[in-house]
C-alpha positions as CSV (number, residue, x, y, z in Angstrom):
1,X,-8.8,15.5,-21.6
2,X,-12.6,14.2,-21.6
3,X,-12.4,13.1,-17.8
4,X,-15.4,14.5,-16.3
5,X,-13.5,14.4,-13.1
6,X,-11.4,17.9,-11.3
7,X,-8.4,15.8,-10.5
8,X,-6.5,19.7,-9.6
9,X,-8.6,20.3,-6.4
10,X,-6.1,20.4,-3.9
11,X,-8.0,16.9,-1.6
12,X,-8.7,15.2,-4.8
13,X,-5.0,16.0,-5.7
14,X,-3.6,14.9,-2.4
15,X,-5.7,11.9,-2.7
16,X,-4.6,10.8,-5.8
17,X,-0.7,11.1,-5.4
18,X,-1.7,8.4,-2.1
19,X,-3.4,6.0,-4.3
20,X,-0.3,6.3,-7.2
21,X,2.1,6.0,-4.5
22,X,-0.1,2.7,-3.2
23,X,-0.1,1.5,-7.0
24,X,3.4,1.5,-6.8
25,X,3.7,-1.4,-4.4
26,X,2.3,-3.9,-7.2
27,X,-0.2,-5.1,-4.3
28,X,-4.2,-4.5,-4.0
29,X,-4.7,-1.8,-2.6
30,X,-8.0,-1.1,-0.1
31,X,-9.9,2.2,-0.6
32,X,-12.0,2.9,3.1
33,X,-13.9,6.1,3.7
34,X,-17.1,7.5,4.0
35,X,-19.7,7.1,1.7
36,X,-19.8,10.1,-1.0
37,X,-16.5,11.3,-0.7
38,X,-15.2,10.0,-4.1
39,X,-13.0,7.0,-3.5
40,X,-14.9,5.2,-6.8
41,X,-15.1,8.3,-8.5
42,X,-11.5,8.5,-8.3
43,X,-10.9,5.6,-9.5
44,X,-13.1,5.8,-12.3
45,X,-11.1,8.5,-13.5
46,X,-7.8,7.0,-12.8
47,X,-8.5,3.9,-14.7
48,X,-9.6,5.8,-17.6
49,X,-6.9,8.0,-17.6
50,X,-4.8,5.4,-18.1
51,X,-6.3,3.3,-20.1
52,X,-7.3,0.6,-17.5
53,X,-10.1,-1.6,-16.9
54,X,-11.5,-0.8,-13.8
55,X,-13.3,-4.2,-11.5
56,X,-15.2,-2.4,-8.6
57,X,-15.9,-4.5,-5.5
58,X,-18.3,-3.2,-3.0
59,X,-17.8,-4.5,0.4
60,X,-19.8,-5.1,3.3
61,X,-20.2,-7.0,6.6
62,X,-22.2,-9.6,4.4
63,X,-18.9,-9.8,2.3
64,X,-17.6,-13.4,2.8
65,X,-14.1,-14.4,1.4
66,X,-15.3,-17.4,-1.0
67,X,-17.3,-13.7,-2.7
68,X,-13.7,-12.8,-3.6
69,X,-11.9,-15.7,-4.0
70,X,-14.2,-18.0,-5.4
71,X,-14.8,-21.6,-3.6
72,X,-13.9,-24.8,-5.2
73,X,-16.5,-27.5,-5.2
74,X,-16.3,-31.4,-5.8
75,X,-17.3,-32.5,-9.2
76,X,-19.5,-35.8,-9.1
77,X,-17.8,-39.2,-9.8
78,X,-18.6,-40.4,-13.3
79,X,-16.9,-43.9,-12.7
80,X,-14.8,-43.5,-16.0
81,X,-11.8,-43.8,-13.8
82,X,-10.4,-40.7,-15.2
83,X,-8.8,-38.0,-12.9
């Protein structure tokens, strides 16, 4: 176990059975806290426990919705006709 992470301390513990519980939904699930209390390092260690990629998403009151989802944007007319 090469984890670098105590996931027996009884918070970190508590914490963890909440975000398994969470992951059972099969939706996203939203992490909110303080900053410095462990919610990434968590994670981290979570994903590579279980051999997951882990995508980390910082968000902020400059976080707009087309930074998550992308935006679609029209694509110039070449006048071949084709759609």
């Amino acid at each position: 176990n090469n984890l670098k992470f105590n996931m027996t301390a009884p918070t970190t513990g508590m914490n963890l059975r909440r975000v398994l519980r969470a992951m059972q939904l099969s939706k996203p699930v939203l992490l909110e806290g303080s900053p410095g209390v462990g919610k990434t390092s968590l994670i981290s260690a979570l994903a590579a426990a279980s051999g997951h990629r882990l995508v980390r998403i910082n968000l902020s009151e400059q976080t707009d919705i087309t930074d998550l989802m992308g935006s679609d944007l029209p694509v110039p007319d070449d006048g071949s006709g084709a759609d």
